[in-house]
Backbone as CSV, one residue per row, in Angstrom:
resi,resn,N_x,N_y,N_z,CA_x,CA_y,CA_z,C_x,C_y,C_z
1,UNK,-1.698,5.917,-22.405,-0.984,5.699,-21.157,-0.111,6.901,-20.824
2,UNK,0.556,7.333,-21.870,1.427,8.531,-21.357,0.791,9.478,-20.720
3,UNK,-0.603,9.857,-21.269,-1.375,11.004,-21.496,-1.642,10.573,-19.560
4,UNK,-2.402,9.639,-19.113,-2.572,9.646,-18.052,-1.902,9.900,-17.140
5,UNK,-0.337,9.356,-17.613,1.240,9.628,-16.267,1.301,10.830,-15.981
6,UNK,0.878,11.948,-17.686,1.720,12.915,-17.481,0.475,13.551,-16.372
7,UNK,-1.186,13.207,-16.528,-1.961,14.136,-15.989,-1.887,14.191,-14.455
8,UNK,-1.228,12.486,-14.214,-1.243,11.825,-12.709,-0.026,12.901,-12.345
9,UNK,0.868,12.767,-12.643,2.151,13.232,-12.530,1.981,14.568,-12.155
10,UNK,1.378,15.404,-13.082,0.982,16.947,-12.892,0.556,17.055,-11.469
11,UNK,0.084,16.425,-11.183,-1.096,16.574,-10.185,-0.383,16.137,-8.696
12,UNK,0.304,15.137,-8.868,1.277,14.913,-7.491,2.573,15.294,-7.348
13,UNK,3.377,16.051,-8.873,4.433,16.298,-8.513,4.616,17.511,-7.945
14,UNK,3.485,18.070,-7.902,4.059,19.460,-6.804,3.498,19.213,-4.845
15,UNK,3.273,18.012,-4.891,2.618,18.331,-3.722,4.410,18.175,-2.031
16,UNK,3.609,18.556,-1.469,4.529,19.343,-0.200,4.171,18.311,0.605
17,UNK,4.846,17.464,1.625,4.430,16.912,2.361,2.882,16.100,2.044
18,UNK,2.385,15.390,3.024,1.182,14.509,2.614,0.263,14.889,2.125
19,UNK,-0.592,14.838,1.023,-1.794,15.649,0.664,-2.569,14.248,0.195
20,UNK,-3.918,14.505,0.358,-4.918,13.670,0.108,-5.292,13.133,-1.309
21,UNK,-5.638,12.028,-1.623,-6.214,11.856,-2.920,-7.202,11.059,-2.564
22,UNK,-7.984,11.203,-3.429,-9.642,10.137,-3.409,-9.403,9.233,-4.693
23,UNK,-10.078,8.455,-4.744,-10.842,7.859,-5.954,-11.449,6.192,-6.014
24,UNK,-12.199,6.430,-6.876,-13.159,5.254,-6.896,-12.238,3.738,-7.295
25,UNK,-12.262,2.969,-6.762,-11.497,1.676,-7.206,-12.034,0.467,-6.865
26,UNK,-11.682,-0.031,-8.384,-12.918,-1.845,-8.725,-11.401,-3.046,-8.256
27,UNK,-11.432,-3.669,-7.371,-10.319,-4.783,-7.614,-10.552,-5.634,-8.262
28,UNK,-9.393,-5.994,-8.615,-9.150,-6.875,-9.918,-9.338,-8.226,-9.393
29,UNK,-9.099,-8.554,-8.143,-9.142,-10.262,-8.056,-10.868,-10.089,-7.439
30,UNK,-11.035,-9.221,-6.393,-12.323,-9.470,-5.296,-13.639,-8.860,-6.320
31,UNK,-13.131,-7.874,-7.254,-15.040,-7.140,-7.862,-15.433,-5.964,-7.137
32,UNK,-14.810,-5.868,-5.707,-15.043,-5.063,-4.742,-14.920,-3.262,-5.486
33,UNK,-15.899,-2.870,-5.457,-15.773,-1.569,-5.664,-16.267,-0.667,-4.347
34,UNK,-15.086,0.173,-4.148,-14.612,1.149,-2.926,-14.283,2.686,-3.540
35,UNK,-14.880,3.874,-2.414,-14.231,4.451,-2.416,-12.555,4.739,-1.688
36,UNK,-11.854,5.176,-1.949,-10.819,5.112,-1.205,-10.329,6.650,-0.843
37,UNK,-9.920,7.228,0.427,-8.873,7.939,0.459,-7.972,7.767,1.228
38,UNK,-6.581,8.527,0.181,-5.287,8.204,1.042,-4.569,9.100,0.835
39,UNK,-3.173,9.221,1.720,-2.266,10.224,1.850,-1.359,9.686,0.871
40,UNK,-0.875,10.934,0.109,0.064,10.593,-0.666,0.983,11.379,-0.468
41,UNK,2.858,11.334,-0.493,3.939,11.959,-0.305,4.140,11.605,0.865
42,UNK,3.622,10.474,1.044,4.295,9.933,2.569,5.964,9.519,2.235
43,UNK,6.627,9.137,3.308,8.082,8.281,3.249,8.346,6.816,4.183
44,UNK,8.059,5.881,3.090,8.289,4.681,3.295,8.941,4.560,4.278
45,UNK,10.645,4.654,4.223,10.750,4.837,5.643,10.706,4.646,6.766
46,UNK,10.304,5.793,6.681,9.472,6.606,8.139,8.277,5.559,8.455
47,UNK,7.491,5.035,7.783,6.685,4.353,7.538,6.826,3.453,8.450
48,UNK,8.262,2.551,7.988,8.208,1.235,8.371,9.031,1.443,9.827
49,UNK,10.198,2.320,10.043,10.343,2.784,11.668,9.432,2.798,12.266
50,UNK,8.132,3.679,11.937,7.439,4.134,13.395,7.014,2.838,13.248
51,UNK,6.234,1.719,12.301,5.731,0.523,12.304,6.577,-0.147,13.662
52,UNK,8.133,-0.295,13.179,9.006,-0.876,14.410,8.954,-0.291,15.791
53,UNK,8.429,1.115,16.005,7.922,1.255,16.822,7.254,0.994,17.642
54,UNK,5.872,0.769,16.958,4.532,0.453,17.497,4.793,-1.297,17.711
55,UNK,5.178,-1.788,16.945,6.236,-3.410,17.347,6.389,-3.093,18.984
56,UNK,7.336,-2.470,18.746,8.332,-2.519,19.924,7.517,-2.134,21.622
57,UNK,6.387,-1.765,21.280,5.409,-1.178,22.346,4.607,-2.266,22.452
58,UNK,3.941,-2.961,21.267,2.893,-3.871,21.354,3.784,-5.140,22.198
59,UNK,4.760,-5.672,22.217,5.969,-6.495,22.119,5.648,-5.766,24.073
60,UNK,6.094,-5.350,24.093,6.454,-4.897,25.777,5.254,-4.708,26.696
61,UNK,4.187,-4.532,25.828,2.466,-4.500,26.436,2.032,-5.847,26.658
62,UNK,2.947,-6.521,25.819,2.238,-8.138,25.573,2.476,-9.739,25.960
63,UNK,4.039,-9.331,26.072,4.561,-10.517,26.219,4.294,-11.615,27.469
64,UNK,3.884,-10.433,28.561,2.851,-12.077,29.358,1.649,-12.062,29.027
65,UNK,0.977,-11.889,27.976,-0.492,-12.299,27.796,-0.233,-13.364,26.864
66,UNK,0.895,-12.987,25.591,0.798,-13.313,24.434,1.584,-14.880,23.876
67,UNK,0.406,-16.095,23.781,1.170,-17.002,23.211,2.749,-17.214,22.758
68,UNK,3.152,-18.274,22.673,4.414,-19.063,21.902,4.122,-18.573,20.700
69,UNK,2.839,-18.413,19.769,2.791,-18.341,18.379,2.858,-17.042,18.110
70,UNK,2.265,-16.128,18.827,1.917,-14.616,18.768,3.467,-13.690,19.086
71,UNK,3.975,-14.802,20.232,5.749,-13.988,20.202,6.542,-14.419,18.994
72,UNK,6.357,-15.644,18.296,6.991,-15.625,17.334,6.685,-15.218,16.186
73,UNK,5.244,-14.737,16.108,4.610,-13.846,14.724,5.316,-12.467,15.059
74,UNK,5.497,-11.955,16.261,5.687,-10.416,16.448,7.228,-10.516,16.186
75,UNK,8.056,-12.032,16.670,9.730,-11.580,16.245,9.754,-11.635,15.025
76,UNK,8.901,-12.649,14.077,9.365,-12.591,12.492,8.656,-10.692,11.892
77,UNK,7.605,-10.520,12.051,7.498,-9.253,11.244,8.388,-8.459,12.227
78,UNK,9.145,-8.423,13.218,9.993,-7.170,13.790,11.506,-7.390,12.720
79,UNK,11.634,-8.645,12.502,12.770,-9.149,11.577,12.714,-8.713,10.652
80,UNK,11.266,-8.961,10.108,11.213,-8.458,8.106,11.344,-7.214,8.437
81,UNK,10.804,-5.980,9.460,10.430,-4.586,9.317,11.796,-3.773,9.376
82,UNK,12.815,-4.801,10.012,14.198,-4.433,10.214,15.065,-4.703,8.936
83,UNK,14.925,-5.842,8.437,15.943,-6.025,7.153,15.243,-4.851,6.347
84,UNK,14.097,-4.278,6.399,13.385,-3.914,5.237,14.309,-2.073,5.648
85,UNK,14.520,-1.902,6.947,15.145,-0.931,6.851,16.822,-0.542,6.155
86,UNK,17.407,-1.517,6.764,18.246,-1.916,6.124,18.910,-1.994,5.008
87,UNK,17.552,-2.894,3.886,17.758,-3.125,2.761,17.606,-1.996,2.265
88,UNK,16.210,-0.801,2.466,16.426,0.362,2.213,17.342,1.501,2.330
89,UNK,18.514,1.171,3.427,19.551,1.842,3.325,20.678,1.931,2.487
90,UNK,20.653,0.236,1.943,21.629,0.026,0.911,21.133,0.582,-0.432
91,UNK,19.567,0.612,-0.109,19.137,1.508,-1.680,18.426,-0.164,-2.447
92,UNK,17.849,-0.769,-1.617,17.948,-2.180,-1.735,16.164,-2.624,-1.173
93,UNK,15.633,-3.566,-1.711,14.843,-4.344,-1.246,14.722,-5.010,0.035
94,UNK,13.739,-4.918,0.402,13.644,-6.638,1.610,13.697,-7.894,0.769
95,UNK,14.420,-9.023,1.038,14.781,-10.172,0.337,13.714,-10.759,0.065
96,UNK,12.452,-10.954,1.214,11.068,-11.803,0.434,10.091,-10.707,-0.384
97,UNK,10.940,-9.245,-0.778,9.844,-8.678,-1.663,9.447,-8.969,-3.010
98,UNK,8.065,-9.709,-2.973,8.122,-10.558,-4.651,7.869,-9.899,-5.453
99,UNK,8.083,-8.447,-5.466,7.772,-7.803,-6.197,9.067,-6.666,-7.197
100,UNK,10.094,-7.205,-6.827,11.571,-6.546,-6.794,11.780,-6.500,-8.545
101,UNK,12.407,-5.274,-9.017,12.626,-4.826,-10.191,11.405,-4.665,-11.041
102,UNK,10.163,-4.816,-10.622,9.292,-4.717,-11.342,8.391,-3.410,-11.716
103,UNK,9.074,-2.254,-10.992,8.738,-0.760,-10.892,9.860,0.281,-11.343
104,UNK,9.235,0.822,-12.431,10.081,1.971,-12.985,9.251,3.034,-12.467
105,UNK,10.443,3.815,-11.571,9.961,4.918,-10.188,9.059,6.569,-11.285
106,UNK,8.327,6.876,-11.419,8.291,8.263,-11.913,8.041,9.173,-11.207
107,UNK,7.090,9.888,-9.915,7.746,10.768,-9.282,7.292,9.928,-7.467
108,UNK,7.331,10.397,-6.639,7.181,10.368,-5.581,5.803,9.501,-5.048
109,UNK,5.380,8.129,-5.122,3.891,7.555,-5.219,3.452,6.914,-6.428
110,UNK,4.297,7.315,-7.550,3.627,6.707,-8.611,4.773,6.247,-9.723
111,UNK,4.299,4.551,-9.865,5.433,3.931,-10.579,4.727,3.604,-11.364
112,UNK,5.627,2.612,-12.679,4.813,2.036,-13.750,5.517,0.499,-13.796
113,UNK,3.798,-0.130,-14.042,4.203,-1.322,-13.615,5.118,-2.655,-14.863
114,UNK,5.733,-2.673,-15.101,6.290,-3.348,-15.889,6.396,-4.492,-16.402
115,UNK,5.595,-5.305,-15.871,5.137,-6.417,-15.954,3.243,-6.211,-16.694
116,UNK,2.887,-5.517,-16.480,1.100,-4.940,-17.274,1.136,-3.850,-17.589
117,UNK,2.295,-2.798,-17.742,1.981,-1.580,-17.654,1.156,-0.820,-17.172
118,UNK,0.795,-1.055,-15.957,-0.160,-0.114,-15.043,0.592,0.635,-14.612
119,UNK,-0.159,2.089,-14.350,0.405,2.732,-13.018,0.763,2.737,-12.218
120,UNK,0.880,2.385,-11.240,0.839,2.137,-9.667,0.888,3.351,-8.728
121,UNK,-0.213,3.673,-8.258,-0.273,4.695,-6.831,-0.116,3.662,-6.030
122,UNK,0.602,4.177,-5.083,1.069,3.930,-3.797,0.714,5.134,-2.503
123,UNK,-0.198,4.731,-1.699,-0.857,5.714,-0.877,-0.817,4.894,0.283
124,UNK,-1.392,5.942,1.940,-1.971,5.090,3.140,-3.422,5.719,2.924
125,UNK,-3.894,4.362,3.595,-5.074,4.337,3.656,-5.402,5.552,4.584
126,UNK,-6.685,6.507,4.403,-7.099,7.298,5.536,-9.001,6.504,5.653
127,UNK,-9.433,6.219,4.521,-10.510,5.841,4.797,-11.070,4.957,3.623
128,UNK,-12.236,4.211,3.774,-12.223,3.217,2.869,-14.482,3.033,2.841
129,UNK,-14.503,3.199,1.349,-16.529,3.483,2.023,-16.725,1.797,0.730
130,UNK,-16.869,0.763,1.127,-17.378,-0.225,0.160,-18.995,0.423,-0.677
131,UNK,-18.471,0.364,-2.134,-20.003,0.859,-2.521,-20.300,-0.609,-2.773
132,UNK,-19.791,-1.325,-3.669,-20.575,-2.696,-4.576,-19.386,-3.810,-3.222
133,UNK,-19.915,-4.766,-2.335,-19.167,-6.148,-1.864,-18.574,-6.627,-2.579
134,UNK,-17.444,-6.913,-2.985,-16.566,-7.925,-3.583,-16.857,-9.582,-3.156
135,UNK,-16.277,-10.407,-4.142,-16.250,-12.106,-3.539,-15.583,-12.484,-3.468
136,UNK,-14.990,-13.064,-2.073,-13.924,-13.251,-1.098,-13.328,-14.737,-1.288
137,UNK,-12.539,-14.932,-1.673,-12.571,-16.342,-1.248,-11.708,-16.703,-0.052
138,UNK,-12.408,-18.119,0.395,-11.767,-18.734,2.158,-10.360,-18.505,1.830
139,UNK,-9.660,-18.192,2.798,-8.071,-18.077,2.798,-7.782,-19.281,3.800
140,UNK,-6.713,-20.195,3.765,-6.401,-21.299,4.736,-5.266,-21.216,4.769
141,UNK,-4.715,-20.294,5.663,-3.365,-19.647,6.175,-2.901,-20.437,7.559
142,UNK,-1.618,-20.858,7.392,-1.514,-21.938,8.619,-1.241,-20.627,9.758
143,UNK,-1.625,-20.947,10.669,-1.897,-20.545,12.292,-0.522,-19.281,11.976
144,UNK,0.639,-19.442,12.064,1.368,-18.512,11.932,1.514,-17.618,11.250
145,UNK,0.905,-17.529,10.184,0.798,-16.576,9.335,-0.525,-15.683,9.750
146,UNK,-1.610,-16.321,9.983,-2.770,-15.907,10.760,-2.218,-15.095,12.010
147,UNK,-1.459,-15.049,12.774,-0.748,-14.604,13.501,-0.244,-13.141,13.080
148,UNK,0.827,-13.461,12.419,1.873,-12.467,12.034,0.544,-11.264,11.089
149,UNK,-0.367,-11.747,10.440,-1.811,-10.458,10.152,-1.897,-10.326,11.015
150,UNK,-2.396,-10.224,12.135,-3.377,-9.944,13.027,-2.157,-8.735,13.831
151,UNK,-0.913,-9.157,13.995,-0.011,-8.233,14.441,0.245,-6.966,13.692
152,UNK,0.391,-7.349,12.339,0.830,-6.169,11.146,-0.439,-5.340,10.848
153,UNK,-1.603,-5.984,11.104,-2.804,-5.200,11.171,-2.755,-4.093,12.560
154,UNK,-2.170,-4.164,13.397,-2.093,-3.636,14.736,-0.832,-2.201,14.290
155,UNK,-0.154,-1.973,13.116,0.464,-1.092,12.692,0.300,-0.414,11.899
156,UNK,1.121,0.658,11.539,0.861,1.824,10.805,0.891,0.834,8.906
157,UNK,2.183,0.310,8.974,2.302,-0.443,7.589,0.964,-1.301,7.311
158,UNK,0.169,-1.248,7.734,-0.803,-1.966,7.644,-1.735,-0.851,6.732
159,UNK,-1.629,0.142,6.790,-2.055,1.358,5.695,-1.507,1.420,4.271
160,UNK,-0.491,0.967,4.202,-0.238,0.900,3.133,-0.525,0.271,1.858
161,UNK,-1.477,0.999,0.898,-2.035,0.733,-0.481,-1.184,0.878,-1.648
162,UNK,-1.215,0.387,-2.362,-1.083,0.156,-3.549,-2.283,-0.244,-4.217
163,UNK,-2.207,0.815,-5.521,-3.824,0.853,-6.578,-3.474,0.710,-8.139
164,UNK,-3.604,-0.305,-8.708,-3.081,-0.345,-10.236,-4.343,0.563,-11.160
165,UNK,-3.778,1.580,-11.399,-4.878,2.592,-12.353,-4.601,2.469,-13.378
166,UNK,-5.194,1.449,-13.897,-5.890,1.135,-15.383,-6.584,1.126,-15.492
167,UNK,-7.523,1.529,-16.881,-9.125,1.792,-17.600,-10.206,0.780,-17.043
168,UNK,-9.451,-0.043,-16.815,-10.422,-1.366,-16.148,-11.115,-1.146,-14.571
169,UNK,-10.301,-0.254,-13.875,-10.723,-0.179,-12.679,-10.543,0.851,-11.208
170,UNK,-10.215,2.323,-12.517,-10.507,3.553,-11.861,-11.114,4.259,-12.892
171,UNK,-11.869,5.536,-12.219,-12.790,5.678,-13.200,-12.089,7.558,-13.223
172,UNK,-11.786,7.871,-12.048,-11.368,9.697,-11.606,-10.022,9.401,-10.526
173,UNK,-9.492,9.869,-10.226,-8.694,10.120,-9.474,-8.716,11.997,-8.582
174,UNK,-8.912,12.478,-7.589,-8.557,13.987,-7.168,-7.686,14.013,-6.364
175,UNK,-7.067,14.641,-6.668,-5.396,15.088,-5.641,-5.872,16.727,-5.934
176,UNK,-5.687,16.956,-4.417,-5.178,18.641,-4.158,-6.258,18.959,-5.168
177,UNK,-7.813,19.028,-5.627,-9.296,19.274,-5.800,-8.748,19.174,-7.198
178,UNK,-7.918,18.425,-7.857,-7.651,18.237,-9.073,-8.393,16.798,-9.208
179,UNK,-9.396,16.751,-10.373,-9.978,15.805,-10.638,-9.812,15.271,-12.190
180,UNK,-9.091,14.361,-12.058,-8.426,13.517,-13.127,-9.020,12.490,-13.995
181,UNK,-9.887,12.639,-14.790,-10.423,11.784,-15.401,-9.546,10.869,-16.182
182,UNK,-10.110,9.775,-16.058,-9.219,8.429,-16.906,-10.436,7.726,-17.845
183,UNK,-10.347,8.524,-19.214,-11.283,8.248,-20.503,-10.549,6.876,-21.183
184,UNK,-11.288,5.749,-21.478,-10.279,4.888,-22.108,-10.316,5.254,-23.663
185,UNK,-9.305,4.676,-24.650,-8.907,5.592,-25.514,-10.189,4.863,-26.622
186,UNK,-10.580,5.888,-27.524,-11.598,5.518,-28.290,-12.814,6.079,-27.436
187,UNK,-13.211,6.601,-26.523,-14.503,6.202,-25.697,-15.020,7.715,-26.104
């Protein structure tokens, strides 16, 4: 595990502004194996502003077309996208993040997960090629929540990946034509 942080680490801690990474990734719940690329050295952020942005436009494009359910999917994610700024100002979480204390930060994109000890890249999506279909199962999301996707899909935060790189389900990683093999140990 170290051996991998330090190679991951090498490889993104010099980068300047956004630079690209590729790599092959199996998910753990769906089977789905994808290529993926994404920008990495983005700023969260920035991220979730311009997101409130594009809110704030979709919101003013919409509001006489758009349902009772669809104005109140667009005020709750304009709510979360706002505390989330917020909370980031205090140096702080958004309150429904279920994922809080569970990341020890190492450089800029890449944490370790503390709960499985995975890696964690954190990238936006730029493109996505399915090699092997994954198996989906029915989701039965009440109407408002169905909602509030269909809005957050309509934004930039809607790019935002997270990839647990463990032996189980990356095989290379390339940042900046650095190609990172991940050998599991013994192999």
């Amino acid at each position: 595990m170290k051996n991998i942080i330090a190679e991951i680490t090498k490889s993104i801690a010099n980068i300047q502004g956004c630079q690209f990474a590729s790599l092959t990734y199996l998910t753990k719940s769906t089977k789905e194996l994808a290529r993926y690329t994404v920008n990495l050295g983005f700023s969260y952020g920035n991220l979730v502003q311009k997101s409130i942005t594009e809110l704030e436009i979709l919101i003013a494009e919409n509001t006489a077309t758009w349902s009772e359910l669809q104005k109140q999917a667009a005020a709750e994610v304009m709510a979360s996208l706002r505390e989330t700024v917020e909370a980031h100002a205090r140096g702080e979480q958004n309150s429904a993040y279920t994922k809080a204390g569970q990341y020890i930060p190492v450089v800029n994109g890449i944490n370790v997960n503390t709960t499985d000890n995975t890696i964690q890249l954190f990238g936006l999506l730029n493109s996505k090629v399915t090699l092997v279909p994954g198996e989906y199962k029915k989701v039965n999301s009440k109407p408002l929540t169905v909602a509030k996707n269909a809005i957050r899909k309509q934004l930039s935060i809607s790019k935002f990946r997270e990839f647990a790189l463990d032996l189980t389900n990356v095989d290379s990683v390339r940042v900046n034509g650095d190609t990172i093999e991940l050998v599991p140990v013994g192999a």
